[in-house]
Biotite code that builds the C-alpha atoms (Angstrom):
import biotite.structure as struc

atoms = struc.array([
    struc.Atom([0.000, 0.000, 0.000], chain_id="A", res_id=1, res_name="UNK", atom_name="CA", element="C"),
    struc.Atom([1.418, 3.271, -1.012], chain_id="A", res_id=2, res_name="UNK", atom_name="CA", element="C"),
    struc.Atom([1.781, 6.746, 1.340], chain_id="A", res_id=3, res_name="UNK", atom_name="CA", element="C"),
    struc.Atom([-1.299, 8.220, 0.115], chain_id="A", res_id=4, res_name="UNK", atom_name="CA", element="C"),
    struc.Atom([-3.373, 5.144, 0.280], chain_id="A", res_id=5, res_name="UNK", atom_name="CA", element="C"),
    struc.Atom([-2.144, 4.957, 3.907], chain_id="A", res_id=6, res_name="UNK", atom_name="CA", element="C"),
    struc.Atom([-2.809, 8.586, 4.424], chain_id="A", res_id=7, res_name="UNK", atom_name="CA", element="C"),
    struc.Atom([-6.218, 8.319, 3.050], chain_id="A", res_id=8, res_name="UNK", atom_name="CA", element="C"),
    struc.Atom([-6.936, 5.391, 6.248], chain_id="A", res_id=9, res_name="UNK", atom_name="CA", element="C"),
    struc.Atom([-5.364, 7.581, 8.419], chain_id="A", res_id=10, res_name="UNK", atom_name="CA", element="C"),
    struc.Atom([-8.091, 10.270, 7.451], chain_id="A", res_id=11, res_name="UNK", atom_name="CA", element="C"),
    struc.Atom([-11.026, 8.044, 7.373], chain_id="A", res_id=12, res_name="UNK", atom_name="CA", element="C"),
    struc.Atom([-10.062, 6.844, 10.877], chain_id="A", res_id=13, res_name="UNK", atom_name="CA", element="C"),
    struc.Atom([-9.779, 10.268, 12.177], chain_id="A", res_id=14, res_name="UNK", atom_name="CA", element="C"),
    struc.Atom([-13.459, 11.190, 10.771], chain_id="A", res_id=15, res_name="UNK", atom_name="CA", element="C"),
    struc.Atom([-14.484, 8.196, 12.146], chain_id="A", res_id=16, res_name="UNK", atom_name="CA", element="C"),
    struc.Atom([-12.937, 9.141, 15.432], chain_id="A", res_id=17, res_name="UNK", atom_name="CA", element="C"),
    struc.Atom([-14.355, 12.304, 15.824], chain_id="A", res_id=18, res_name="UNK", atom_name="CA", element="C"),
    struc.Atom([-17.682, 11.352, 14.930], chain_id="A", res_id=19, res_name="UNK", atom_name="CA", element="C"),
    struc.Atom([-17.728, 8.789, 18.248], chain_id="A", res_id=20, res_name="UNK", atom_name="CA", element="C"),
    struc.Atom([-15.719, 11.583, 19.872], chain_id="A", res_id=21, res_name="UNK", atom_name="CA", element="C"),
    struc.Atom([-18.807, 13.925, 19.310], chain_id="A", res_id=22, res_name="UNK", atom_name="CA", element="C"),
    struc.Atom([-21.064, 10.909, 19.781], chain_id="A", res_id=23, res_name="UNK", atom_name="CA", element="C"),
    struc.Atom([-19.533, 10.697, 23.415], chain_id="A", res_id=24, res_name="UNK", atom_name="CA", element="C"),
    struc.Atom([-19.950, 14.423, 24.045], chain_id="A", res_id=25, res_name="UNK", atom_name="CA", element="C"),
    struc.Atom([-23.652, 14.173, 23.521], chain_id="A", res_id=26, res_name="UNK", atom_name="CA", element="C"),
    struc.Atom([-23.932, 10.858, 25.764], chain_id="A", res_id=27, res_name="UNK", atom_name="CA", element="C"),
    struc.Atom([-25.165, 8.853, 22.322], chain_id="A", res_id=28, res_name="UNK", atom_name="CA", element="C"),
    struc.Atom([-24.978, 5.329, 23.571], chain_id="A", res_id=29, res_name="UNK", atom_name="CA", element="C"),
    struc.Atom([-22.355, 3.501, 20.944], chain_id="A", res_id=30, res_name="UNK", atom_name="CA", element="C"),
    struc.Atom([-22.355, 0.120, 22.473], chain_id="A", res_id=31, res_name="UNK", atom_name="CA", element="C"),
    struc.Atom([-24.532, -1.351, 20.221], chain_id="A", res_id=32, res_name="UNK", atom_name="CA", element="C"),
    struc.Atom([-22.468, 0.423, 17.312], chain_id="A", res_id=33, res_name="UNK", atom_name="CA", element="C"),
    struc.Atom([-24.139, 4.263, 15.681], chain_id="A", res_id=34, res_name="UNK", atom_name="CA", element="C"),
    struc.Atom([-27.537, 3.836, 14.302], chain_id="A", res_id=35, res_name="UNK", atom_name="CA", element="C"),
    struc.Atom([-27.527, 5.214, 10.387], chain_id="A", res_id=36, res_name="UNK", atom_name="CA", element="C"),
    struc.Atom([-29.094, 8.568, 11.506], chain_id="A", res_id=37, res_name="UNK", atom_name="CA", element="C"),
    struc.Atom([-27.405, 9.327, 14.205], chain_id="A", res_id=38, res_name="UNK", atom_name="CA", element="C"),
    struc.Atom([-23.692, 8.037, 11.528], chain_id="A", res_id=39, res_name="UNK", atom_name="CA", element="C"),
    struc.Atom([-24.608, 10.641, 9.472], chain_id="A", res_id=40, res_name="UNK", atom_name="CA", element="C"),
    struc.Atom([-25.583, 13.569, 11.477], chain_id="A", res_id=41, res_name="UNK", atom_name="CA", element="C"),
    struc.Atom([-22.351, 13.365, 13.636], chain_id="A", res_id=42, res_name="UNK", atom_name="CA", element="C"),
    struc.Atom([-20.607, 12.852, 10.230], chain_id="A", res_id=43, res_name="UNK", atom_name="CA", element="C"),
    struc.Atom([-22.027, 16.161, 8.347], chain_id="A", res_id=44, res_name="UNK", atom_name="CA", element="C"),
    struc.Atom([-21.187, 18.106, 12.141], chain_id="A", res_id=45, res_name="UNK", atom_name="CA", element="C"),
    struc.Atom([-17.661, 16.480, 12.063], chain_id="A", res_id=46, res_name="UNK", atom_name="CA", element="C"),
    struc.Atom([-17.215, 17.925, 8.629], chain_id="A", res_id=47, res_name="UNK", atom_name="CA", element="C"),
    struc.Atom([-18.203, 21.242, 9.618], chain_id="A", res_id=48, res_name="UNK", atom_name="CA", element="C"),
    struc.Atom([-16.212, 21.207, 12.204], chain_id="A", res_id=49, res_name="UNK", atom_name="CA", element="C"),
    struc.Atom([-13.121, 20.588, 9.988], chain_id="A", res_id=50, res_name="UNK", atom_name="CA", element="C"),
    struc.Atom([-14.030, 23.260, 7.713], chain_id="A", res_id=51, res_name="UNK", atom_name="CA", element="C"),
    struc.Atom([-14.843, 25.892, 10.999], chain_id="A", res_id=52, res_name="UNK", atom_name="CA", element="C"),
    struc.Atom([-10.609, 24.457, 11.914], chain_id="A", res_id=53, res_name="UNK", atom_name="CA", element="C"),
    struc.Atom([-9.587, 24.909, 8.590], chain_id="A", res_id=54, res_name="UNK", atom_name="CA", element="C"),
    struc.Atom([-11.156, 28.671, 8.345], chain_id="A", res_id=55, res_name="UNK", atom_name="CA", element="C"),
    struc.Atom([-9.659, 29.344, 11.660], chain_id="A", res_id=56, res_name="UNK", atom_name="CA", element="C"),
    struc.Atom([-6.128, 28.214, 10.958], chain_id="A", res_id=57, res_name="UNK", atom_name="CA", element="C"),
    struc.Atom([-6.542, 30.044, 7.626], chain_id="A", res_id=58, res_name="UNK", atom_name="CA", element="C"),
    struc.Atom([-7.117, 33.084, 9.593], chain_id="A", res_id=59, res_name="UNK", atom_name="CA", element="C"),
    struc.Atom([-3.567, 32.924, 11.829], chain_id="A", res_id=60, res_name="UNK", atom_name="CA", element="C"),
    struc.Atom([-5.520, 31.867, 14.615], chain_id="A", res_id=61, res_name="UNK", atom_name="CA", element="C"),
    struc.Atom([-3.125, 29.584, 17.016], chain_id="A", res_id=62, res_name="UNK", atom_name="CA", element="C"),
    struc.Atom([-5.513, 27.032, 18.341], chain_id="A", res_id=63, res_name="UNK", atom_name="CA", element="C"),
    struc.Atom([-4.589, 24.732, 21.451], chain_id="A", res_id=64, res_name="UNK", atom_name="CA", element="C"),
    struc.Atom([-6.235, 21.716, 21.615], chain_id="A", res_id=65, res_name="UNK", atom_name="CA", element="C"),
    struc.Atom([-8.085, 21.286, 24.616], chain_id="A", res_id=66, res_name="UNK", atom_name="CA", element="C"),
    struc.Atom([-11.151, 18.343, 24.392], chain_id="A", res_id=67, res_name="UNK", atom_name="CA", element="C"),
    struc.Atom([-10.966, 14.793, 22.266], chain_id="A", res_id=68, res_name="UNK", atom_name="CA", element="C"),
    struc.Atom([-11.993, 16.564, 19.110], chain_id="A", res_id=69, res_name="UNK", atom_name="CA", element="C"),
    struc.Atom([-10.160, 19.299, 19.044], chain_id="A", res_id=70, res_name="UNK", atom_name="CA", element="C"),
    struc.Atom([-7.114, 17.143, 19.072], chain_id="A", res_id=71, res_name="UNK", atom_name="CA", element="C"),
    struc.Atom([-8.578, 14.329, 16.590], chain_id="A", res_id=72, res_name="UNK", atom_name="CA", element="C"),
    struc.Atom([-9.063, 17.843, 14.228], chain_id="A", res_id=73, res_name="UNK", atom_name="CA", element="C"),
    struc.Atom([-5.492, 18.778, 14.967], chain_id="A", res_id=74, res_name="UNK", atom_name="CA", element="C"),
    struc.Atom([-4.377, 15.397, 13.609], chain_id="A", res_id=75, res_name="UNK", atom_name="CA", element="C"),
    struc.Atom([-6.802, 15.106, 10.962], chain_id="A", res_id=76, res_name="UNK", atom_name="CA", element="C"),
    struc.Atom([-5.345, 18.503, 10.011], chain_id="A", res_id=77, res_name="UNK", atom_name="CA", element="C"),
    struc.Atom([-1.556, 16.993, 9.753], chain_id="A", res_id=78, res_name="UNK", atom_name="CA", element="C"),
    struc.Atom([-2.861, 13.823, 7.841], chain_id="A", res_id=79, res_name="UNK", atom_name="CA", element="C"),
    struc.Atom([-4.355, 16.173, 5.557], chain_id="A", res_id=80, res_name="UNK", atom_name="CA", element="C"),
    struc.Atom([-1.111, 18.252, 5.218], chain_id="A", res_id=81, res_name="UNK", atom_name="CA", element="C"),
    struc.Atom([0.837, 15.307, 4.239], chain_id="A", res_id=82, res_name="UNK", atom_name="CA", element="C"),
    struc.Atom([-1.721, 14.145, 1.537], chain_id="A", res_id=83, res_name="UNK", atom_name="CA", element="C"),
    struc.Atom([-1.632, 17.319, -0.122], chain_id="A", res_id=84, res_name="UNK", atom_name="CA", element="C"),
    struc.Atom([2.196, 16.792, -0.099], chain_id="A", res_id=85, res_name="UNK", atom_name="CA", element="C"),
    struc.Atom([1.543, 13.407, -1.025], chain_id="A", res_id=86, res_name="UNK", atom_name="CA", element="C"),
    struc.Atom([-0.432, 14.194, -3.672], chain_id="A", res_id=87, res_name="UNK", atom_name="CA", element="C"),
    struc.Atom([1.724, 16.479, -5.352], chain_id="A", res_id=88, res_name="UNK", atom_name="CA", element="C"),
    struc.Atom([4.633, 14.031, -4.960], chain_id="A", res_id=89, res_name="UNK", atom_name="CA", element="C"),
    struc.Atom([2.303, 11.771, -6.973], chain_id="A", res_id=90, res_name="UNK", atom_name="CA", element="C"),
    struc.Atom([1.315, 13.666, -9.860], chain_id="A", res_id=91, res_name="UNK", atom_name="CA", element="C"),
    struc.Atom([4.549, 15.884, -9.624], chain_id="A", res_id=92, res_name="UNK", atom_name="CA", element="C"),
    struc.Atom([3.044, 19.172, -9.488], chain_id="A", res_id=93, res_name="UNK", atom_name="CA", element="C"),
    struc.Atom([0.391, 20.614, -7.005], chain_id="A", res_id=94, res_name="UNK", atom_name="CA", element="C"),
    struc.Atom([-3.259, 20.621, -7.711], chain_id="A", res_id=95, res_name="UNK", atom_name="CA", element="C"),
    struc.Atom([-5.782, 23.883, -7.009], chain_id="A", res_id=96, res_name="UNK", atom_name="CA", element="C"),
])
């Protein structure tokens, strides 16, 4: 498996993580797994979430991580930031 294909698990296991992360936060009961609504409502507010991060970083704001997914969103940001350079590396020049 290459670097970007591991990258790309990387990513999917962050989203994944913050989405029981935020599951937790609102006491949703996971034991018996996330039923389809709930998957998808925590998974459209964990994307929001990255693009709120992403919009804040953009801005120079220097954000500590404090709770569980403010630090999954700090990695998730990193993974991304090495699949960009991945990509790149891949096709040999950057993409807009």
């Amino acid at each position: 498996m290459s670097t970007f294909d591991d990258l790309h698990d990387q990513r999917l296991a962050l989203m994944d993580g913050i989405v029981h992360a935020l599951a937790a936060e609102r006491g949703i009961d996971t034991s018996h797994g996330l039923s389809q609504v709930d998957r998808h409502r925590l998974a459209y507010e964990a994307e929001l979430l990255v693009e709120d991060w992403l919009a804040r970083l953009a801005d120079g704001e220097i954000i500590v991580p404090t709770t569980p997914v403010e630090m999954l969103l700090a990695e998730l940001y990193d993974v991304d930031s090495d699949l960009i350079q991945a990509k790149e590396g891949r096709t040999g020049r950057a993409e807009a």
